[in-house]
C-alpha positions as CSV (number, residue, x, y, z in Angstrom):
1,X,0.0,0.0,0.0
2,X,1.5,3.7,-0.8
3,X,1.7,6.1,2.0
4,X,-0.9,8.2,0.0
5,X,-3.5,5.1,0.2
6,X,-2.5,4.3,3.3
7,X,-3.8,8.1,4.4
8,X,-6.6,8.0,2.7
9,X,-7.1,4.5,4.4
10,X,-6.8,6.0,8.2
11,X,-8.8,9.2,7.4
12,X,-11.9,7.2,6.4
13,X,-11.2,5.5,9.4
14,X,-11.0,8.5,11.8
15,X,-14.2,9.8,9.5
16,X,-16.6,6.7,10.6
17,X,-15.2,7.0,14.2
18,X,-15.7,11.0,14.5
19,X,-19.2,9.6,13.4
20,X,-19.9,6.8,15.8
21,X,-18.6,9.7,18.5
22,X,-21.3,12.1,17.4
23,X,-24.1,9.3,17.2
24,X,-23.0,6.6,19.5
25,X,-25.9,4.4,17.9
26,X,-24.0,4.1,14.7
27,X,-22.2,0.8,14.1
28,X,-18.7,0.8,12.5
29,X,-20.6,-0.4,9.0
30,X,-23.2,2.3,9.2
31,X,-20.2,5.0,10.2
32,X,-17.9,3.3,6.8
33,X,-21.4,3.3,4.8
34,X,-21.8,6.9,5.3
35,X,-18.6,7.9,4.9
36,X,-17.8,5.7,1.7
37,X,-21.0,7.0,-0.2
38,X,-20.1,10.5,0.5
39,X,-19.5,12.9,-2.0
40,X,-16.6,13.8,0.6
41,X,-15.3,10.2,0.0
42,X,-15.4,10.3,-4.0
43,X,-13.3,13.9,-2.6
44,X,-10.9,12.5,-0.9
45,X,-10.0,9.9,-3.2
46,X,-8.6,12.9,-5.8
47,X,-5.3,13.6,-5.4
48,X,-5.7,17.0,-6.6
49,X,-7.7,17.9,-3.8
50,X,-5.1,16.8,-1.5
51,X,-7.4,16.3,1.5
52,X,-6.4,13.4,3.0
53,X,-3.0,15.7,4.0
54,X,-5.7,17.7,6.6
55,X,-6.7,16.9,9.5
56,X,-9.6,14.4,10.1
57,X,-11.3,17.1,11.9
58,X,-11.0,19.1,9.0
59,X,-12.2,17.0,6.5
60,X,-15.1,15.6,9.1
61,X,-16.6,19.3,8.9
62,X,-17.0,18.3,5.0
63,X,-18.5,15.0,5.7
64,X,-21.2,16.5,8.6
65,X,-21.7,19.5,6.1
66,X,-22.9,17.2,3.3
67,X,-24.5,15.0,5.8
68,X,-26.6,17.7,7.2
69,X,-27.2,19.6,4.0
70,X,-27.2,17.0,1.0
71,X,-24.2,19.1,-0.3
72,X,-20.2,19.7,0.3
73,X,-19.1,23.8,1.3
């Protein structure tokens, strides 16, 4: 695995947890499913964007955004 995948890899990880923190009724495959059919995911994945260099907080503002909203920023 490249360090950039493996990045990617532990910031969807810290997503679903930062998830499962704000609703403690979420399960870990609920938390990933959320996270992986994000538009914030399809996001991260892009190089260009370069988000999986920021911090998970950072990035979890994105995610609950979109959540909240339907839409990114």
């Amino acid at each position: 695995m490249s360090e950039k995948e493996e990045m990617k890899s532990d910031m969807v990880r810290d997503l679903a947890s930062l998830l499962m923190d704000r609703d403690p009724g979420l399960s870990m495959d609920q938390a990933l499913g959320m996270v992986f059919n994000s538009e914030t995911y399809q996001k991260l994945l892009e190089d260009k964007t370069r988000l999986y260099y920021q911090s998970a907080g950072y990035v979890f503002s994105y995610l609950q955004q979109e959540l909240e909203t339907g839409k990114i920023g």
